[in-house]
matplotlib code that plots the C-alpha trace (Angstrom):
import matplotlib.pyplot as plt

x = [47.2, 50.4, 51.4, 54.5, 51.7, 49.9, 52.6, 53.6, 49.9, 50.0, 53.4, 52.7, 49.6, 51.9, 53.8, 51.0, 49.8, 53.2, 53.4, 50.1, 51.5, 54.6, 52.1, 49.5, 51.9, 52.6, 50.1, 47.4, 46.9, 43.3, 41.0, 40.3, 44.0, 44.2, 41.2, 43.5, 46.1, 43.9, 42.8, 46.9, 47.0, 44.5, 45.6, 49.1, 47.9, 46.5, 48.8, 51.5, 53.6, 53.7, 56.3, 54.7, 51.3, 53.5, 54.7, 51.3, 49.9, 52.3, 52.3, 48.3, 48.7, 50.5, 48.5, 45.3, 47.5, 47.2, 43.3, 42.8, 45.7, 48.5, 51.2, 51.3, 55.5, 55.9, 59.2, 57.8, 55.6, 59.0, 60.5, 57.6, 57.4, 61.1, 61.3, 58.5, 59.9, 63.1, 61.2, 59.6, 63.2, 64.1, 61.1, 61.6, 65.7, 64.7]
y = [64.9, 64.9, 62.1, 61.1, 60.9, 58.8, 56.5, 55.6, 54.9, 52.2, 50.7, 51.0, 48.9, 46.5, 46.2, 45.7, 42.6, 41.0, 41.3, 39.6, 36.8, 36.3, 36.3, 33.5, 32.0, 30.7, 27.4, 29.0, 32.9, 33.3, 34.9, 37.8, 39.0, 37.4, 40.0, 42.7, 41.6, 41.7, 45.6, 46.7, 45.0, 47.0, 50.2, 49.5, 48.7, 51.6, 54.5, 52.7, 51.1, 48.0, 46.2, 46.3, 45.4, 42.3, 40.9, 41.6, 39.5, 36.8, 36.3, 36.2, 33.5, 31.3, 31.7, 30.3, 27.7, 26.5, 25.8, 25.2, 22.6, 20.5, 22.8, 25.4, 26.0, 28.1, 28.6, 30.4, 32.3, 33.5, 34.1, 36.6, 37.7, 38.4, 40.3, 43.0, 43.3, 44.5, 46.7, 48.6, 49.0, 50.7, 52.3, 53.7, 54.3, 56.5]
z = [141.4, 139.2, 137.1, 139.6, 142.1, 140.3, 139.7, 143.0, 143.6, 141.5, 142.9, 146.0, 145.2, 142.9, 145.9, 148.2, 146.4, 146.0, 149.7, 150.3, 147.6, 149.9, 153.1, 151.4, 149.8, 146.0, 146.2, 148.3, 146.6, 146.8, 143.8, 144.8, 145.0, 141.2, 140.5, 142.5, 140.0, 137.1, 137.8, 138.1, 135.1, 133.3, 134.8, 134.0, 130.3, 130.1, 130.7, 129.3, 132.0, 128.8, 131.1, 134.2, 132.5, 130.7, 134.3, 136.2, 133.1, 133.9, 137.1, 136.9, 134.0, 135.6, 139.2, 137.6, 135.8, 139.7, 139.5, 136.1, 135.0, 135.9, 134.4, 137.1, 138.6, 141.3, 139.7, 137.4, 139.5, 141.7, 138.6, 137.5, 141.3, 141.4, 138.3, 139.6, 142.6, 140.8, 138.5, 141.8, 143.3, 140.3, 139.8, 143.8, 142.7, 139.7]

ax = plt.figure().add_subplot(projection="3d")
ax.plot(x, y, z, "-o")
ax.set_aspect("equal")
plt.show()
């Protein structure tokens, strides 16, 4: 498998947890798609995607701000959500 391969591997599975966001919803994303986000995360860390791995680890951030304290802004959590969607458009554009 070459390294482009590879790549869209992991966005499409970027993608496919943002779509399951947008299908729970921001206020009711459950744990285990968290833990989804946590592996990307770690595999984005990884091999270097740096930016992707610094969004994933937003986004996840501030979705267990929504169990664990009274701070939690689904502004925010667009605002991460919006920002990876960009990066996989021009990550699918390049």
């Amino acid at each position: 498998m070459d390294s482009q391969n590879t790549l869209e591997i992991i966005v499409d599975e970027i993608e496919n947890i943002l779509n399951d966001i947008f299908l729970s919803g921001f206020h009711s994303v459950p744990d285990s798609l968290i833990n989804r986000i946590e592996q990307q995360f770690k595999v984005c860390k990884d091999i270097g995607m740096s930016k992707a791995a610094q969004l994933l680890a937003g986004l996840r951030d501030e979705l267990n701000k929504r169990k664990n304290s009274f701070e939690y802004n689904s502004e925010t959590v667009a605002d991460f959500f919006t920002k990876i969607e960009f990066y996989i458009e021009n990550f699918r554009n390049y």
